[in-house]
C-alpha positions in Angstrom: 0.0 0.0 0.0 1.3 3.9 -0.8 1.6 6.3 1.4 0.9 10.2 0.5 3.0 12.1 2.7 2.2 15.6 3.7 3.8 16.9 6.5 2.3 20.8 7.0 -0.8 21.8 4.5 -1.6 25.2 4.4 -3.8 25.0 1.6 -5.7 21.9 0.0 -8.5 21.9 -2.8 -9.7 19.2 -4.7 -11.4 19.8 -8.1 -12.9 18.1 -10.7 -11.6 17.9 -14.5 -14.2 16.8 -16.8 -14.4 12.7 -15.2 -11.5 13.0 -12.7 -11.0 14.3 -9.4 -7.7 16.1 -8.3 -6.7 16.8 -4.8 -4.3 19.5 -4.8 -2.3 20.6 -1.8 0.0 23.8 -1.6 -0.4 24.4 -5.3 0.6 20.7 -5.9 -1.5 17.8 -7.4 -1.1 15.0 -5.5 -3.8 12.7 -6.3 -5.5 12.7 -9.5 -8.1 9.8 -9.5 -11.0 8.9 -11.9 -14.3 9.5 -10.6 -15.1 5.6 -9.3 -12.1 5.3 -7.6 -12.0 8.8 -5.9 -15.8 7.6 -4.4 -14.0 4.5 -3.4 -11.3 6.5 -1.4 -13.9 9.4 -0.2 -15.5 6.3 1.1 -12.5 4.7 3.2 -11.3 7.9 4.5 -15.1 8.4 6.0 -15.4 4.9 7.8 -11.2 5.7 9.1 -12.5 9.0 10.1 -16.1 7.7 12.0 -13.3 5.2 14.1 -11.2 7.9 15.2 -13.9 9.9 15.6 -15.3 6.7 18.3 -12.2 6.7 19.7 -12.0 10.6 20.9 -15.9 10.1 21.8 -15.7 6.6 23.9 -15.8 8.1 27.3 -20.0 9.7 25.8 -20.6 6.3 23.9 -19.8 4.1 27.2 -21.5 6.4 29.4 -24.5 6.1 26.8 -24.5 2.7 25.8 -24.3 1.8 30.0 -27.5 3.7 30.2 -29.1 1.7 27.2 -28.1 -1.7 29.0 -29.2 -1.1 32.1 -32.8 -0.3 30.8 -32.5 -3.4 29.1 -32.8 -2.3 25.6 -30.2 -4.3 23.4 -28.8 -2.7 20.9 -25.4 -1.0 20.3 -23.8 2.4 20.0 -20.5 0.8 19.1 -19.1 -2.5 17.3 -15.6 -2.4 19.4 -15.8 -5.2 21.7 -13.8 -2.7 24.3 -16.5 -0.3 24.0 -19.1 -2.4 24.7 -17.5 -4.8 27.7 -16.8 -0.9 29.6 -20.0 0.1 28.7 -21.5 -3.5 30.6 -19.1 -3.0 33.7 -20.5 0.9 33.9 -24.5 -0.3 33.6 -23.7 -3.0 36.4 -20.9 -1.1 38.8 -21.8 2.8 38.1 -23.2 4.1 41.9 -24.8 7.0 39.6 -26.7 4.6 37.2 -27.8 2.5 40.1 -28.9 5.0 42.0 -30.8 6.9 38.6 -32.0 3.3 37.0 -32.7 0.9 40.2 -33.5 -2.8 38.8 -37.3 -2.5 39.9 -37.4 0.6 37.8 -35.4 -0.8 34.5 -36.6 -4.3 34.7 -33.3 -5.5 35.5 -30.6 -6.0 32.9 -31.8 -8.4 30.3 -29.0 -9.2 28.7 -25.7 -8.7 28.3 -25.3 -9.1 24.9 -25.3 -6.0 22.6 -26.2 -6.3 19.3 -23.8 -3.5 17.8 -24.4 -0.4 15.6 -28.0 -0.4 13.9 -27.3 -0.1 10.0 -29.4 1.6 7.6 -29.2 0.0 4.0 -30.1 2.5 0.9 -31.6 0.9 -2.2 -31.9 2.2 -5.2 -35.1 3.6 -6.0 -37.2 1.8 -7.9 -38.1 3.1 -11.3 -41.7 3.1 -12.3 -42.2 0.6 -15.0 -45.7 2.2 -16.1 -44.3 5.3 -16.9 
């Protein structure tokens, strides 16, 4: 795998040329992709970005996903098995949540097992075929 290697960007744009996208930092090109593939990269750099950004955030997401499991509702606010075994040892061992959320109040804690992240899968619309 390449690397692309810039140490201080003052200045970055990326533009498209007829089908291809350039990014260019400090005045210099430094990728020039077709359209597909720059997608295909926009796309990786998002789901790298959404884990780092769960990394900075995992102190809100355990404190939240604690809440969810002691109310018994199983489902996920993370797929990182760190995430979620902290987020079970807060819903059982938090004084706050215990005191907030008492058993007879959330029905007691289900289950332990957390489903992970809900998805949301887009379709392509379907085109009318009588029109």
């Amino acid at each position: 795998m390449g690397m692309i290697s810039v140490p201080k960007i003052r200045e970055a744009q990326i533009r498209q040329e007829g089908k291809r996208v350039i990014v260019i930092v400090d005045g210099k090109a430094v990728i020039d992709l077709p359209w597909d593939a720059a997608l295909q990269l926009a796309n990786g750099i998002r789901v790298k970005a959404k884990q780092a950004e769960e990394l900075v955030k995992a102190n809100q997401i355990i404190e939240d996903q604690a809440v969810l499991t002691r109310l018994g509702i199983p489902f996920g606010l993370s797929n990182n098995p760190d995430i979620q075994k902290e987020a079970c040892k807060e819903a059982a061992h938090s004084p706050f949540l215990r005191k907030a959320i008492p058993l007879s109040r959330a029905g007691g804690i289900k289950s332990q097992a957390v489903f992970g992240t809900p998805t949301l899968i887009k379709h392509k619309p379907k085109e009318n075929q009588n029109g």
